[in-house]
Structures are given as C-alpha cells and as structure tokens.
VMD Tcl script that draws the C-alpha trace (Angstrom):
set ca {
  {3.86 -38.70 90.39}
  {2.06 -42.32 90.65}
  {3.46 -44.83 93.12}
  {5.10 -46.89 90.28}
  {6.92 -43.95 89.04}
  {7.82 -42.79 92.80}
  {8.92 -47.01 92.81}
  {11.24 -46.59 90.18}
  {12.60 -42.99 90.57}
  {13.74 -44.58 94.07}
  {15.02 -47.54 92.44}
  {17.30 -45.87 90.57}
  {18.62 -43.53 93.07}
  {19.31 -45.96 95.55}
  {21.15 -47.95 93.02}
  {23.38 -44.85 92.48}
  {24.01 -44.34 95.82}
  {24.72 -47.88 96.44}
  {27.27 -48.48 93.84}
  {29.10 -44.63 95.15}
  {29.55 -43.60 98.75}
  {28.24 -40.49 99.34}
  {30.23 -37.53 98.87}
  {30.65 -34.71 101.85}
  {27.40 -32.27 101.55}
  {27.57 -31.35 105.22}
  {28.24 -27.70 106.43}
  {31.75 -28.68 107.20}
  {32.63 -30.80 104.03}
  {30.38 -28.92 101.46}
  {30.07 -30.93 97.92}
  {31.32 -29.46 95.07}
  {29.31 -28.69 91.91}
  {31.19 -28.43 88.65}
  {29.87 -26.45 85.51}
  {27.37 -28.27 83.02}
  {27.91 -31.75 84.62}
  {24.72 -32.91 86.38}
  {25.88 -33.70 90.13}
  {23.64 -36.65 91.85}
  {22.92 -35.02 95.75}
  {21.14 -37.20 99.00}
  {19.97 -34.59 101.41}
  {21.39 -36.78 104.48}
  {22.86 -34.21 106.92}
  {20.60 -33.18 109.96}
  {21.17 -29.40 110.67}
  {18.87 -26.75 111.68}
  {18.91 -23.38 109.37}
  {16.69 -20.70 109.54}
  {18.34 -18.42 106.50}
  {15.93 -16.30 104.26}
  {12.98 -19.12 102.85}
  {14.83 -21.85 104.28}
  {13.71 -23.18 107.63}
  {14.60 -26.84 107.36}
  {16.07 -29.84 109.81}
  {18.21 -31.22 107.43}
  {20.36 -29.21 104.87}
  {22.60 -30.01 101.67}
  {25.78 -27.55 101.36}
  {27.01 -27.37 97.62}
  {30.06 -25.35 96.88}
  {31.12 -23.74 93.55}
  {33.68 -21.09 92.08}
  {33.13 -18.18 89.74}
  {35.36 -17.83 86.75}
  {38.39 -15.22 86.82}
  {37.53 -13.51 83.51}
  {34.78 -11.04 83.55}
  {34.28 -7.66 84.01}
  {30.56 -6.95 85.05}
  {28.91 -9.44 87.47}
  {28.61 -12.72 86.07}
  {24.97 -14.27 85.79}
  {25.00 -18.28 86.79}
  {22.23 -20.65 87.08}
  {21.54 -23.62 89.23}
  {18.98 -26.77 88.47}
  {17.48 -28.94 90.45}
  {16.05 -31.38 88.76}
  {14.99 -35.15 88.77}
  {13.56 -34.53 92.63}
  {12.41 -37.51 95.03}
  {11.83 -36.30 98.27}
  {8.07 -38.09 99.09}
  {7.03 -37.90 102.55}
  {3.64 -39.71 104.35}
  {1.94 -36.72 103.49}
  {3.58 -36.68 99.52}
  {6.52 -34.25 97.94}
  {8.24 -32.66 100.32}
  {9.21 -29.14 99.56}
  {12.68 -27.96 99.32}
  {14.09 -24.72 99.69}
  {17.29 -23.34 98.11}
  {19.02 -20.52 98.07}
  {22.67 -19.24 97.20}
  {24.79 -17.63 99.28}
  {28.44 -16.00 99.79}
  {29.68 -16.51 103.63}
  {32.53 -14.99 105.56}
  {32.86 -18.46 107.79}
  {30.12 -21.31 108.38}
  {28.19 -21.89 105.11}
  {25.12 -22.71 107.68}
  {25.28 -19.67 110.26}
  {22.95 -17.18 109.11}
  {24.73 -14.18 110.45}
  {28.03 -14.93 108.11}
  {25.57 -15.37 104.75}
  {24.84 -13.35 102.12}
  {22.27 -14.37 99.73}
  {23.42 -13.53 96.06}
  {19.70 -13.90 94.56}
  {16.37 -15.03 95.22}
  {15.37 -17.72 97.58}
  {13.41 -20.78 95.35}
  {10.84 -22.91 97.02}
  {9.12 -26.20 95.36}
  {8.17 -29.79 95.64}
  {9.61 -30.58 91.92}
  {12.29 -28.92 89.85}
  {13.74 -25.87 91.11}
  {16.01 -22.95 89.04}
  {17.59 -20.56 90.52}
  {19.17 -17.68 88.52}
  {21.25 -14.42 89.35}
  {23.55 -12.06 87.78}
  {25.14 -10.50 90.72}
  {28.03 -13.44 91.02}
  {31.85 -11.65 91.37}
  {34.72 -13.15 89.58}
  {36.71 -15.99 91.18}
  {34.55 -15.93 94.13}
  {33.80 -18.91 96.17}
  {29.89 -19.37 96.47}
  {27.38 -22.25 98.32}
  {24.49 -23.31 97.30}
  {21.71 -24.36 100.49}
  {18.91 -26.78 99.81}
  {17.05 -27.57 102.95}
  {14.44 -29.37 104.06}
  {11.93 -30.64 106.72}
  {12.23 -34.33 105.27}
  {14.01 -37.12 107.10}
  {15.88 -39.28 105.29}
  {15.59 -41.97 108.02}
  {12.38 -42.30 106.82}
  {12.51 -42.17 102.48}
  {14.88 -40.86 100.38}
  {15.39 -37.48 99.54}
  {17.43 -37.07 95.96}
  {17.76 -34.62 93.24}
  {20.31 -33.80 90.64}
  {22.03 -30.49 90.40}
  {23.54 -28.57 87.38}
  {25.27 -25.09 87.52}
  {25.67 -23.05 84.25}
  {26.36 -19.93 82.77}
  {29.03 -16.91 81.51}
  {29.93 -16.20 85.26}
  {30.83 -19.78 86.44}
  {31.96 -21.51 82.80}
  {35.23 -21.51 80.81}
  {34.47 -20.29 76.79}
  {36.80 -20.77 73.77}
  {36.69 -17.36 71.53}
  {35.49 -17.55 68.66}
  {34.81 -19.90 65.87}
  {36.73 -18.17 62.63}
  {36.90 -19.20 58.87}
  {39.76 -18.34 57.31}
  {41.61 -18.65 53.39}
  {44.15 -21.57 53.38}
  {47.73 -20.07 54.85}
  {45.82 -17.60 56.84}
  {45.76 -17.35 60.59}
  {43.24 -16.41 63.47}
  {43.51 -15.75 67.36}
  {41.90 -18.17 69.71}
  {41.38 -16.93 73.30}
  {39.93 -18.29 76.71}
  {37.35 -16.47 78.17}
  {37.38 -18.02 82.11}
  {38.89 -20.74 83.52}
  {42.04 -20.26 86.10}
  {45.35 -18.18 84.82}
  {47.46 -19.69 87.63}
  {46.75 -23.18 86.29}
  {46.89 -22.07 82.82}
  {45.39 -23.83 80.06}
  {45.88 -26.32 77.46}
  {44.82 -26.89 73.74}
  {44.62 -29.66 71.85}
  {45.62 -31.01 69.31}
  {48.53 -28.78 69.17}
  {48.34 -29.07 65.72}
  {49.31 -25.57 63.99}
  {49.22 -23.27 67.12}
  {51.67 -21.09 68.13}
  {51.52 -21.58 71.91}
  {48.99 -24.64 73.47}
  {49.64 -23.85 76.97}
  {48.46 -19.80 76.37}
  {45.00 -18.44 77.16}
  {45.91 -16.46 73.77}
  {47.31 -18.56 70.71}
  {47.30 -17.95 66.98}
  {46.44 -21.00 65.03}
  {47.75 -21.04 60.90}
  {45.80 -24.28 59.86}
  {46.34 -26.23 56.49}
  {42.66 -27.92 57.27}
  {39.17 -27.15 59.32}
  {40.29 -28.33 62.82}
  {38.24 -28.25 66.15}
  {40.53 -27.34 69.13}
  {39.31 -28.63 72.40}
  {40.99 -26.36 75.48}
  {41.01 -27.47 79.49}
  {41.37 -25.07 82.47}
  {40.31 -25.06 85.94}
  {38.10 -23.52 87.54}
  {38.25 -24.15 91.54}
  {38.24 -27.10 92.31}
  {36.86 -28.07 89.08}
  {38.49 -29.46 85.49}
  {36.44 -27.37 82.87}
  {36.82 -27.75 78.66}
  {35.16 -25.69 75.83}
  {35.50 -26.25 71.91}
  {35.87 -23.61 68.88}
  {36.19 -24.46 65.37}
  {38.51 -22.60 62.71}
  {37.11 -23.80 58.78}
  {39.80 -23.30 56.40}
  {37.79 -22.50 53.04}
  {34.91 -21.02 51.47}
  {31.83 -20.51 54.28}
  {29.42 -21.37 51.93}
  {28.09 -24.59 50.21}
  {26.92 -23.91 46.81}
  {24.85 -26.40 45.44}
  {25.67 -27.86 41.66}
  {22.34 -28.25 40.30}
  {18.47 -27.37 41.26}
  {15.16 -28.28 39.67}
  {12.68 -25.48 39.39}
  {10.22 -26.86 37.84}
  {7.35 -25.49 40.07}
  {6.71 -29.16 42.23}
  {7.95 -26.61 45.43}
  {10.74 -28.76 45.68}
  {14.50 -27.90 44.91}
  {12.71 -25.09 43.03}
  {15.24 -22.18 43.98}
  {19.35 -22.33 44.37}
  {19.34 -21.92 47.93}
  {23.69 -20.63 48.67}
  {24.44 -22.33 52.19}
  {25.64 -19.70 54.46}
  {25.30 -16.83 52.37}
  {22.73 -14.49 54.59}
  {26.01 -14.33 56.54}
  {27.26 -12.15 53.76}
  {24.68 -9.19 53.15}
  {26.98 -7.52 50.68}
  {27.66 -11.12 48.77}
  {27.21 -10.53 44.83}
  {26.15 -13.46 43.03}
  {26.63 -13.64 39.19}
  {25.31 -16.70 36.96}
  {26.87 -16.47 33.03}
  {25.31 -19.19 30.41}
  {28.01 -20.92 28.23}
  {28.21 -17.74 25.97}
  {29.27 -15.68 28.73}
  {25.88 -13.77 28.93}
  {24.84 -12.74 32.52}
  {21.76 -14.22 33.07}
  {21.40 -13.07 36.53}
  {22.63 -10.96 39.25}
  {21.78 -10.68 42.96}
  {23.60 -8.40 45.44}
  {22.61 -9.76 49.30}
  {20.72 -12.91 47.44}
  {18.36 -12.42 50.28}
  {15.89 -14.30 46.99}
  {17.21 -17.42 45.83}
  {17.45 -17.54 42.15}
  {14.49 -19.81 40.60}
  {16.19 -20.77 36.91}
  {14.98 -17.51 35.26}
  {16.87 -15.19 33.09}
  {17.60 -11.44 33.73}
  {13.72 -11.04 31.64}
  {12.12 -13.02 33.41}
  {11.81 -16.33 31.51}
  {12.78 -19.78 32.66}
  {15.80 -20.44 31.45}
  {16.33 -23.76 29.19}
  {18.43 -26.68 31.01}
  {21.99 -26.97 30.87}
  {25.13 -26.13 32.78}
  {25.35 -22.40 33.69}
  {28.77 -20.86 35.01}
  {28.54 -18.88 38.40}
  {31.00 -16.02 40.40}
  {30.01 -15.39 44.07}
  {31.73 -12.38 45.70}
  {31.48 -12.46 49.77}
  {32.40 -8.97 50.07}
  {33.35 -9.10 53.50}
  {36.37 -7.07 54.93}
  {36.92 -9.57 57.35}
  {37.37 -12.43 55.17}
  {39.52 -11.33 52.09}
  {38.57 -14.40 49.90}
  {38.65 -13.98 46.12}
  {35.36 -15.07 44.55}
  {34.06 -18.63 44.26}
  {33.72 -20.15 40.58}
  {32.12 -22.67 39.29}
  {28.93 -24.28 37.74}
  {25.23 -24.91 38.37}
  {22.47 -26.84 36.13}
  {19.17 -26.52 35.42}
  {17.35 -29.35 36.17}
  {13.28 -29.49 34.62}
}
mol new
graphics top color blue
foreach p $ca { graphics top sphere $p radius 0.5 }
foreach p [lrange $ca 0 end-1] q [lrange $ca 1 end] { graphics top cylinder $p $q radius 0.2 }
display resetview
C-alpha cells in the first residue's frame, strides 16, 4: 500500500470513529458481531495474551452467538478485511483466532480454540465447522501495534449456516395452492415474524403455510443473541417458465433457437409445437435442444404462427400444460 492510499484509508477511518464513539472491544465489554453486517473494529485495548498464535500487547474481543437450529456442527466464517494497522517498520501483523471460554475471554487457561489460528498483515479469513448450536463464541485479534502511535482498523464480517437465520424454501405453486415456509435458525424464545402477513396462516410461527393469490416475497426477523437477523424466500404463483412468442432462426446465431426459460428445471417436460392444421411439427421430451424452426423432417419450417403444449411433468408441481403460440420469424 503507497503512502497516499495508507493517507486516505486513515482518513476515512478516523472519520468513522470520529463521528461514533467506540464501542466496548475490551476483555470485559467484548463487541458484538452480527451475521453478514460488516462491523468497523479499532484495536485500542492494551492487554497482554499469549493464546495459541497470538502473542500480542493489545487485543480486540468480539463476541457472537450460534444459531439454535442445527443438528451437526455448524461451519461459520469470519473476515477481516479493509486492514490499517501501519507501524514505523510498515503493516503490522495481526493474529486472530476463535475461541469458546468458560470465564475471561483473555485467560488462556479458560479458552478453547474452535479452529485454526490466522496470522497476516492484510485480510484475514478464518473458517471452521466445529461451532455448537446456540453457543456463545469470541473472536481474538491481537496485536503488537500501539495505537498511541497510528491507527490500527479493520472491518469484520461473520457468515455462514451455523451463525445465520435462513427462510425455507423458495416454492412455485398453481393459483389457490399453498406451500410451507419454515425458519431454519434464529431464536425460538423470541420467536419470529413474517411480513407482509399477507395470505399466511400464522406470521409469528417459525412454520406457516402461505395460500397466495400473487408471487409475493416474505421477509422474516428473528434473533439471534444479541443480534436482530432477517432472511427472504419467494413463493411464484404461476407457470415457472417464460416461453418466448416468437424466434428468428435464420442462421445470423442470433435468436436462432426457442430457448423455454426455466425448463432444464423440468427433465421430464414434453414440449409439443402443432402448425395451424393441427400437424405436430415437433416434439421434444427434456428439450435439453432448443427447437431451431424445423419440422419433424428436418426442413425449416415456413413463417407463421405455430400453436405450442408444454407438459412440466413434475409430481411436485401438478400444473396442467401451458398453451399457446410461437412464430417463425426469417
């Protein structure tokens, strides 16, 4: 990093931390991380630790909770990102590890470190799939940098399965039908809450059936320690695939085929094009090839409007077949 990048990088984090007082980081107040939302951290707090890689004078404590809802152990990932920690000598290296303690997140003898120990002067992940549900967990960044002297900032995300809140699953459903939303994570004691509560049968449940008369995107909050956490999931009332109403294949490699939106979703999908006398003029079961205008011998067909029935075939979404029309374009 030049000094005019160094310049601004330090520009812009002193600005942040002069328009926000710092937040506790120390071993007594640890700051807490929430999921996916970057979390600006000053390494200000002088205290010795000697704890795996880590043998610093001055130590961030960042605290985070696991998610209640899974079975195996839950894989999370922490990065560090966006560091300025420049010394006389240049970058300073940081060291950061996370850990599970039994008292003082900074006395070795009550930690347990829950994956590997990450060293660097720049950005830093640190991964592990060990994590157990709705477990409290601190993450320790030291180093041998003193902020009397520069600045030492980063940013720091936390992500994954083990330490998010999901919304399951995304479903497309015939009009007057209905589908079962669920939370995967998040904090049963605080409970949850959908919205809109458009067309649901309970918005405060982890589990709610939703009968929509349109495509809707439901948005649901929960908590996960300390922690406000949201995910998304989107039910489409309709057909799942866009079929095009006219294609051009007259070999200039564009528009050339009748390429079915969606359709390689639907390996058993039979699609049937009729011309205006009701002859079938093609048929395609998977339509893994799009069809390029020709007839069931092989010769381009003539322009015009041709008449088309798609059948999904797909036990899970009992939709009669899609009608309709398609022209030739040369």
């Amino acid at each position: 990093m030049n000094a005019h990048r160094i310049g601004i990088a330090l520009l812009i984090m002193s600005l942040i931390a002069a328009s926000a007082p710092l937040r506790g980081q120390s071993c007594n107040d640890p700051l807490t991380v929430c999921p996916e939302e970057p979390t600006s951290l000053f390494i200000t707090e002088a205290a010795f630790l000697n704890f795996d890689c880590i043998d610093a004078t001055h130590v961030a404590v960042i605290k985070f909770r696991s998610n209640h809802n899974f079975e195996n152990p839950g894989n999370a990932r922490v990065r560090i990102t966006q560091v300025t920690c420049e010394g006389a000598a240049g970058p300073d290296t940081l060291s950061a590890v996370v850990v599970s303690s039994n008292g003082d997140p900074c006395d070795p003898a009550s930690l347990t470190a829950m994956g590997p120990c990450i060293s660097g002067v720049d950005d830093l992940i640190w991964e592990s799939s060990t994590l157990d549900h709705n477990s409290e967990y601190f993450l320790l960044i030291g180093t041998e940098h003193d902020p009397s002297d520069t600045l030492c900032a980063m940013y720091v995300e936390l992500e994954g399965d083990g330490v998010t809140m999901d919304a399951c699953c995304n479903h497309t459903i015939i009009p007057g039908a209905s589908a079962e939303l669920e939370v995967v994570g998040g904090d049963p004691v605080y409970g949850y809450s959908w919205s809109p509560d458009f067309y649901l049968s309970d918005p405060d449940m982890a589990v709610t059936t939703v009968t929509p008369a349109e495509t809707i995107t439901y948005l649901v909050d929960g908590v996960i320690g300390d922690c406000q956490v949201s995910s998304s999931v989107t039910v489409t009332v309709g057909s799942p695939i866009g079929v095009p109403n006219s294609f051009t294949p007259n070999g200039d490699n564009i528009n050339d085929f009748w390429g079915i939106d969606g359709i390689g979703a639907f390996p058993g999908a039979k699609v049937e094009v009729f011309n205006r006398w009701g002859q079938l003029v093609h048929r395609s079961l998977g339509y893994a090839q799009p069809w390029d205008g020709t007839g069931r011998s092989g010769k381009a067909l003539n322009e015009g409007t041709y008449y088309y029935v798609i059948e999904l075939n797909d036990e899970l979404l009992p939709i009669p077949p899609e009608t309709g029309h398609v022209a030739i374009i040369r």
